[in-house]
N, C-alpha and C positions, 0 to 999 in steps of 0.2 A: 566834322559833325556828321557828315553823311555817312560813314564808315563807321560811326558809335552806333547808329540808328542799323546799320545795313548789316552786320555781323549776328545780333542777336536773332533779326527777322531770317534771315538766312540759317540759323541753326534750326529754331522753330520750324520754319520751311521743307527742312529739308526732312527732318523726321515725318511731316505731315505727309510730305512727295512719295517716301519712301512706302509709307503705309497708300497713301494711293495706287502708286505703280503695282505694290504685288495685288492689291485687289483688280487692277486691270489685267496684268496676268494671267491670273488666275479665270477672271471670265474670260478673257480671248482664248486662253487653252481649253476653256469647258466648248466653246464654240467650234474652235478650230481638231479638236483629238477626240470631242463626246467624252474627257474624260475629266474625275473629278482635278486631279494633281498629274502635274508635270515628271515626267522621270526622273530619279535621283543616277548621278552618272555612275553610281557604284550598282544601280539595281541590272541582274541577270536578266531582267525580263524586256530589255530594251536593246534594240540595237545603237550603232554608231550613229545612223541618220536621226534618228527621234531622239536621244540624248543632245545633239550638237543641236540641233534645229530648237529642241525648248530653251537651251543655251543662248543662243541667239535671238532669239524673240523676246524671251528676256530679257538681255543686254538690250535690245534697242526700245523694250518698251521703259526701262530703268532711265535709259540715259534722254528719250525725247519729253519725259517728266521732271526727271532731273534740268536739264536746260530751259525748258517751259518756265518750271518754278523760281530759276535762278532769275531769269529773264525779265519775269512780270515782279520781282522783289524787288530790281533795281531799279525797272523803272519806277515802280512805287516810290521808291525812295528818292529819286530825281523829282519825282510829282511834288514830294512832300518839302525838299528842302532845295531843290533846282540845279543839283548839283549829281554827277552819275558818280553812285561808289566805283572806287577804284580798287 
């Protein structure tokens, strides 16, 4: 039962996470470079460090929303039916 409940909350979820995280991005990049958007790794106007670095800061803001969301889904669903999806 908890795996009927926990897959769909999890798809839902994770689209939501997904649309969260690059709005977090996106303001931590406005804060951290003063700039609007992140470099694209094909753009001339960027070096190696500033490509790799919005790389990374992405990857960990994606993945610590990603795990957050996953996290507080399943507990929800242990709250709801007592049971941790597997």
């Amino acid at each position: 039962m908890s795996k009927l409940l926990y897959k769909p909350l999890s798809i839902a979820s994770g689209i939501a996470g997904g649309v969260a995280a690059g709005f977090v991005f996106k303001q931590v990049w406005k804060r951290l470079a003063g700039e609007e958007d992140a470099p694209e790794p094909t753009s001339g106007e960027y070096g190696w460090a500033e490509v790799l670095a919005a790389a990374a800061l992405q990857g960990a803001i994606f993945a610590v929303v990603k795990a957050a969301i996953d996290r507080g889904g399943a507990a929800g669903v242990r709250r709801l039916t007592g049971n941790w999806p597997a």
